[in-house]
C-alpha positions in Angstrom: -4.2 25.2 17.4 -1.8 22.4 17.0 -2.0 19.9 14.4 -1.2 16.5 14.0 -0.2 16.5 10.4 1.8 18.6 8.4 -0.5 21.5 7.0 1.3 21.6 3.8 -1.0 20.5 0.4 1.4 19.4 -2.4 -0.9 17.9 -4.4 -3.2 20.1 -6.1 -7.0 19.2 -6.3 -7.1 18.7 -10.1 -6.3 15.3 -10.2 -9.1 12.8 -12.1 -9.9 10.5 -10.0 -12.9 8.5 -8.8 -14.6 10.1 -6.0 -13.8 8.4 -3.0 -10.4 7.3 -4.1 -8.8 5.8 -1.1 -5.2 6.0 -3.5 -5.8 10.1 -4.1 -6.0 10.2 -0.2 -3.2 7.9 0.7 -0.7 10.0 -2.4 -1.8 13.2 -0.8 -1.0 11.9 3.0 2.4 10.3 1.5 3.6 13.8 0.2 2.8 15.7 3.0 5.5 13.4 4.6 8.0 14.0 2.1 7.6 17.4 1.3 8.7 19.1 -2.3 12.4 17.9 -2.1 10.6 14.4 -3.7 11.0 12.9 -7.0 8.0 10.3 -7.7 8.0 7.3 -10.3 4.7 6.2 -11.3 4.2 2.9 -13.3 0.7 2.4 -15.8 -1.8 2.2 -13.1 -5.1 4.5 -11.9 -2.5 7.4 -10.9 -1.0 7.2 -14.2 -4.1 8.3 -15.5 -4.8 10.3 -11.7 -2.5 12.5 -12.0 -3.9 14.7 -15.0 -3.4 14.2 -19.2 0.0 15.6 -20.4 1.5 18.0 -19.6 -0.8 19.1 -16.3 -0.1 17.1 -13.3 -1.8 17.4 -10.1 1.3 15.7 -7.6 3.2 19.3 -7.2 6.7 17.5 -7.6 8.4 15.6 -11.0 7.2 12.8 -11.5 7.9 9.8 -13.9 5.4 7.6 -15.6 7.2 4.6 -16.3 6.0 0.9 -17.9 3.9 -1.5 -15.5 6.9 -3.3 -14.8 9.4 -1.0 -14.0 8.8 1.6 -10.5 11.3 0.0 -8.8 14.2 0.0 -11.4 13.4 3.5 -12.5 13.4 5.1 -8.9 17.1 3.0 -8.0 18.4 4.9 -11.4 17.1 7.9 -10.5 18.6 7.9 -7.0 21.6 6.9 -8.6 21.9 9.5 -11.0 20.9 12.0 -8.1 23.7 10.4 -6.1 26.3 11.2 -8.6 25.4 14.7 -8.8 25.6 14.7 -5.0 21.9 15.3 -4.0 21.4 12.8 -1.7 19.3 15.0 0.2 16.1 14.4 -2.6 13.6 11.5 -1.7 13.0 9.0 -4.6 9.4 7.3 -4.3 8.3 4.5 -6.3 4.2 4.9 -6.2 2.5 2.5 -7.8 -0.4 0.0 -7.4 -0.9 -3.6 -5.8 -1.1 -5.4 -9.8 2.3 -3.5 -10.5 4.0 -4.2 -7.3 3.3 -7.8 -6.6 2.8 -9.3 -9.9 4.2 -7.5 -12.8 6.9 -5.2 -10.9 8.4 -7.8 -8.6 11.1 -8.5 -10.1 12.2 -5.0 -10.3 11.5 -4.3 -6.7 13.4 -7.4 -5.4 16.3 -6.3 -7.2 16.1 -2.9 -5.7 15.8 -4.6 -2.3 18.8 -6.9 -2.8 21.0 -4.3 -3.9 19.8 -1.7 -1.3 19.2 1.1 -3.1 18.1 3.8 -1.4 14.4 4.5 -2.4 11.0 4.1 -1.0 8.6 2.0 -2.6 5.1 2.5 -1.3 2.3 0.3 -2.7 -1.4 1.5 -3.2 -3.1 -1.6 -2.4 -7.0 -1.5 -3.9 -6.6 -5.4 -4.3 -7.5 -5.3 -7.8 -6.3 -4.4 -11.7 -8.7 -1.0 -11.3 -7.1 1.0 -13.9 -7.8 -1.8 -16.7 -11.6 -2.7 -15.4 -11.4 -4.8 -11.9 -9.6 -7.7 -13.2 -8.2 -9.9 -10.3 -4.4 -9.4 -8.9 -2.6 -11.5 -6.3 -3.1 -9.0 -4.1 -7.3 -9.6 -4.3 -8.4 -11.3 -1.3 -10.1 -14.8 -1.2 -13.9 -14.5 -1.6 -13.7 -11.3 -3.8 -15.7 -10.7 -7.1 -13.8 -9.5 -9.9 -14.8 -9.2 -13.9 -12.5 -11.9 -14.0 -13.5 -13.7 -10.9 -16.9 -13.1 -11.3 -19.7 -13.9 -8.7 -20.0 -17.9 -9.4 -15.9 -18.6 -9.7 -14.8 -15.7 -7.0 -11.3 -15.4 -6.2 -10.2 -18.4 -4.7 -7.0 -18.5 -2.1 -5.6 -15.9 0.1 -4.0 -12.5 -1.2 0.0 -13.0 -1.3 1.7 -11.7 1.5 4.1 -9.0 0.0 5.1 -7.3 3.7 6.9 -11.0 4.7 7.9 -10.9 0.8 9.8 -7.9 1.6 11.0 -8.6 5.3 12.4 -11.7 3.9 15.1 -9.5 2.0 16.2 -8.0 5.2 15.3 -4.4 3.9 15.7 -1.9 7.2 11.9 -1.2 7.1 8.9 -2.7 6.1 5.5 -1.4 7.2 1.2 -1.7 6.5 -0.7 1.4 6.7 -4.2 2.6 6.2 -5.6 5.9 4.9 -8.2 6.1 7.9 -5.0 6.3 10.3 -3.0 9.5 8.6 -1.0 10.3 11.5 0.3 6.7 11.6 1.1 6.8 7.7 2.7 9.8 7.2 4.4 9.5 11.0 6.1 5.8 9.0 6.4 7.5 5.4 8.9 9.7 7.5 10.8 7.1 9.5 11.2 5.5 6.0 12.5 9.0 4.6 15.5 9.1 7.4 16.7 5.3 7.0 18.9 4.4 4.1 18.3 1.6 2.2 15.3 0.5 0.2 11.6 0.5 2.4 8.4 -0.6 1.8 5.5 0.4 3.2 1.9 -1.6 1.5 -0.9 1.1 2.4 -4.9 -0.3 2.0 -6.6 1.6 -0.8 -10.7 1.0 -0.8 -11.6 1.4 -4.2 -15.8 2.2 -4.7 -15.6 1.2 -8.0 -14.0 -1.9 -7.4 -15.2 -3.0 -3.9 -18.9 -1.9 -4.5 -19.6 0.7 -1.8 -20.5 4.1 -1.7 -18.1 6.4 -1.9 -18.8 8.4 1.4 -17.9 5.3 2.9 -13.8 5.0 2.3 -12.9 5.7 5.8 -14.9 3.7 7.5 -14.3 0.5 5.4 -10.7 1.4 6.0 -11.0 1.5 10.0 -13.5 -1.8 9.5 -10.2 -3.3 8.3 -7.9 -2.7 10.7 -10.7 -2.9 13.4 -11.2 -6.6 12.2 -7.9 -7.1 11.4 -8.7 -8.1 7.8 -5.5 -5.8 7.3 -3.4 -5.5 10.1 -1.1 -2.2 10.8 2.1 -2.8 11.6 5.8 -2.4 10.8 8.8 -4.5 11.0 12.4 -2.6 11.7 15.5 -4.0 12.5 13.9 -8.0 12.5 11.3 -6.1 15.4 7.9 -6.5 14.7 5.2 -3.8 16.4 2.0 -4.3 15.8 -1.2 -1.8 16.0 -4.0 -3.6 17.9 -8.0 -2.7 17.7 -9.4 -1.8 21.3 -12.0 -4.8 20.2 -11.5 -7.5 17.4 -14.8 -6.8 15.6 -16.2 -9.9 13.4 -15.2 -10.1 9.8 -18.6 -9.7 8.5 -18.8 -6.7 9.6 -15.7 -5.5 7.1 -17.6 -7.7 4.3 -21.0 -6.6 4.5 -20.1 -3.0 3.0 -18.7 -4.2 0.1 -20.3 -5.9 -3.3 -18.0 -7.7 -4.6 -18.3 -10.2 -1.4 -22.2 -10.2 -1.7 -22.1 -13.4 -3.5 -20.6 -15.3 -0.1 -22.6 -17.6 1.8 -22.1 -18.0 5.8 -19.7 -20.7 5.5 -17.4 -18.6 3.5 -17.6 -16.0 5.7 -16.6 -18.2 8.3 -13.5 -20.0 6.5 -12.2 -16.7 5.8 -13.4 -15.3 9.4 -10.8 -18.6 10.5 -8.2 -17.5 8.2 -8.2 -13.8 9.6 -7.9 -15.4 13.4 -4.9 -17.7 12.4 -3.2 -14.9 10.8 -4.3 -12.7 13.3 -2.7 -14.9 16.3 0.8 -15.6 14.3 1.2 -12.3 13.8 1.2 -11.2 17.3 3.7 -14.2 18.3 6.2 -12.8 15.7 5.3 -9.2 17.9 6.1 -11.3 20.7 9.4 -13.4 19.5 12.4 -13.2 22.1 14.7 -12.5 19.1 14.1 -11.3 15.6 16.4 -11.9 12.4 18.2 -8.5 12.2 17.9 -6.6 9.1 20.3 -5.9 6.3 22.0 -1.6 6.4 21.2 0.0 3.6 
């Protein structure tokens, strides 16, 4: 029998998370891509606390719990120092959360990007604070409930676009992924492996707790986003954009219906963000479709 990811299990099952926890799937898939030879920094965020109290860990490979701010800066000076020492064969990964990527982190990861440096950043995207108790990022999509968007003031404006973020400093790769589409993830988390220079890949994260569903229900609200194109997949090398399409553009509802925290919306929301979806939906496929595309910066 032939299979179409790597059999190997890095990460052991005594981690402490949530059941359901699209991020526990989406670490697991993202080692299995890397293999052992990987050293992993981890900000303050749910897989700070994931991965297992001091001194157990459930990732398999070192790892380094760093402050909020800092995944990025910590994984460019542990490349470095690897560098020195001549082990440029050892993958540096920069793991951390939407909240600590695209708020509180960005300025570390920019300067990574600018510079080069030869890690890969991947961002768990739940589109929320989870670890601190569901408080909004700027990741959390328009329409959302949050403790501190709650149900009558709901997250207003559209999440910020961190993959153009990133394409805009001519990095060699930039790519979406979704846990419901492993071959695809772990197929880009090793494309990213074998380019030098710094790469970002944002992978969707469903949280239950967060978004409100059951948690037997990850997968499917992850395909309900990519089949709606809520979040699109797709990845962006060299200036070239290739984009994963749906076989059928299913309605948004149908991706907002199985969550809580949009229970709260009336149909006229439903339809400004079902607009907003379509226009981004559309632009995207003319920059798939552009005759030339700004070429990206070497590593």
């Amino acid at each position: 029998m032939k299979f179409t990811i790597p059999e190997i299990e890095i990460m052991s099952p005594g981690h402490v998370a949530c059941q359901g926890c699209g991020a526990t799937l989406a670490f697991r898939y993202a080692l299995k891509a890397l293999g052992r030879n990987t050293i992993v920094t981890i900000p303050a965020c749910c897989w700070s606390v994931i991965d297992g109290p001091f001194p157990y860990s459930s990732a398999g490979v070192p790892v380094f719990h760093t402050a909020f701010e800092t995944a990025a800066s910590t994984a460019s000076g542990i490349k470095a120092a690897l560098e020195i020492k001549g082990m440029d064969e050892v993958s540096v990964l920069a793991w951390a959360g939407d909240g600590g990527t695209m708020d509180i982190g960005i300025q570390a990861l920019s300067g990574a990007a600018e510079r080069g440096d030869d890690i890969i950043y991947i961002c768990y995207d739940n589109e929320a604070y989870m670890n601190t108790g569901i408080q909004r990022s700027s990741s959390t999509p328009h329409g959302a409930w949050t403790t501190t968007t709650p149900a009558k003031n709901f997250k207003k404006g559209p999440k910020k676009n961190m993959i153009e973020i990133m394409a805009a400093h001519k990095i060699p790769y930039t790519a979406t992924a979704n846990i419901a589409f492993p071959e695809d993830f772990i197929a880009k988390v090793k494309k990213a492996k074998d380019i030098k220079g710094t790469k970002f890949i944002q992978v969707l994260s469903p949280c239950p707790a967060g978004w409100k569903f059951p948690s037997n229900l990850t997968i499917k609200i992850s395909r309900l986003s990519f089949e709606t194109c809520v979040f699109p997949i797709y990845e962006i090398e060299g200036g070239r954009y290739r984009v994963k399409k749906p076989a059928r553009k299913m309605p948004v509802e149908e991706y907002i219906k199985t969550q809580g925290r949009f229970r709260h919306l009336d149909k006229k929301t439903i339809n400004t963000i079902q607009d907003s979806v379509d226009r981004d939906w559309e632009a995207l496929l003319k920059k798939e479709l552009a005759p030339e595309a700004a070429p990206a910066r070497s590593g």
